[in-house]
N, C-alpha and C positions, 0 to 999 in steps of 0.2 A: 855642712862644713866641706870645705877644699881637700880633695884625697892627694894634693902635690903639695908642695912645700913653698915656704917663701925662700927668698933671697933677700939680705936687706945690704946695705954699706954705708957707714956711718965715719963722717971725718968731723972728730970727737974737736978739733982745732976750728972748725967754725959752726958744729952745730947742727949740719943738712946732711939732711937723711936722705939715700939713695932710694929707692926702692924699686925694686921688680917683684912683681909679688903675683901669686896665682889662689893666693887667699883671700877670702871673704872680709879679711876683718880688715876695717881700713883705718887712717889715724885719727879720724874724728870718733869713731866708735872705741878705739882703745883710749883717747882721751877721758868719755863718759863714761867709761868702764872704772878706768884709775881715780875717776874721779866722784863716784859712786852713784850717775846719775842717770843708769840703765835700771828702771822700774817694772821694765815685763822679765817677769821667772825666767819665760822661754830664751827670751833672748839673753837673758844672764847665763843661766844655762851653757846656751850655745857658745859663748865667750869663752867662757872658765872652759870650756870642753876641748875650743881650738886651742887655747895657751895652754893647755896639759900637754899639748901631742904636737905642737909647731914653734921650734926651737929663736925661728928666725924671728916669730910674734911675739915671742917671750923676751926676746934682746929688743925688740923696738917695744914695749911696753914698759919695758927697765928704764931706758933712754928717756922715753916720757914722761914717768915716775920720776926722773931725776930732774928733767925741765919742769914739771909744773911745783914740784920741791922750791928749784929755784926760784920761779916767778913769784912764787908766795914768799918764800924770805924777801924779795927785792920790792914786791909790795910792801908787807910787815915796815920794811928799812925805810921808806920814802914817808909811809906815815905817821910814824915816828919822829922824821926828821933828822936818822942816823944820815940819809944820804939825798944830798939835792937831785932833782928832777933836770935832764940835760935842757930842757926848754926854756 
């Protein structure tokens, strides 16, 4: 684990994540984190261990947690056929 901290900046009005970061964990690993499909102990482990103690990882995990929240409602909605497909 990164003994410095991240930096992150999020413009919550289109979505895109800043990031300056001197941490380990990048967004495709917080993705498979959130989304529960980190399988080695160790490296679960190691996750859980950064986002206890790095503030800035904890806000962009949030963020992602709320995007893939979304994507799966707007899935859910299209299959359904609550909501057309812009294609």
């Amino acid at each position: 684990m990164a003994d410095t901290e991240c930096m992150a900046e999020f413009d919550l009005t289109t979505g895109h994540a800043h990031t300056f970061t001197s941490c380990d964990l990048s967004d495709e690993e917080l993705e498979r984190f959130l989304m529960g499909c980190v399988m080695d102990k160790a490296e679960l482990s190691r996750m859980e261990e950064h986002l206890a103690h790095c503030p800035a990882c904890t806000k962009r995990a949030e963020w992602l947690a709320d995007y893939i929240c979304t994507m799966k409602e707007a899935q859910r909605l299209l299959a359904v056929g609550q909501v057309k497909s812009l294609n």
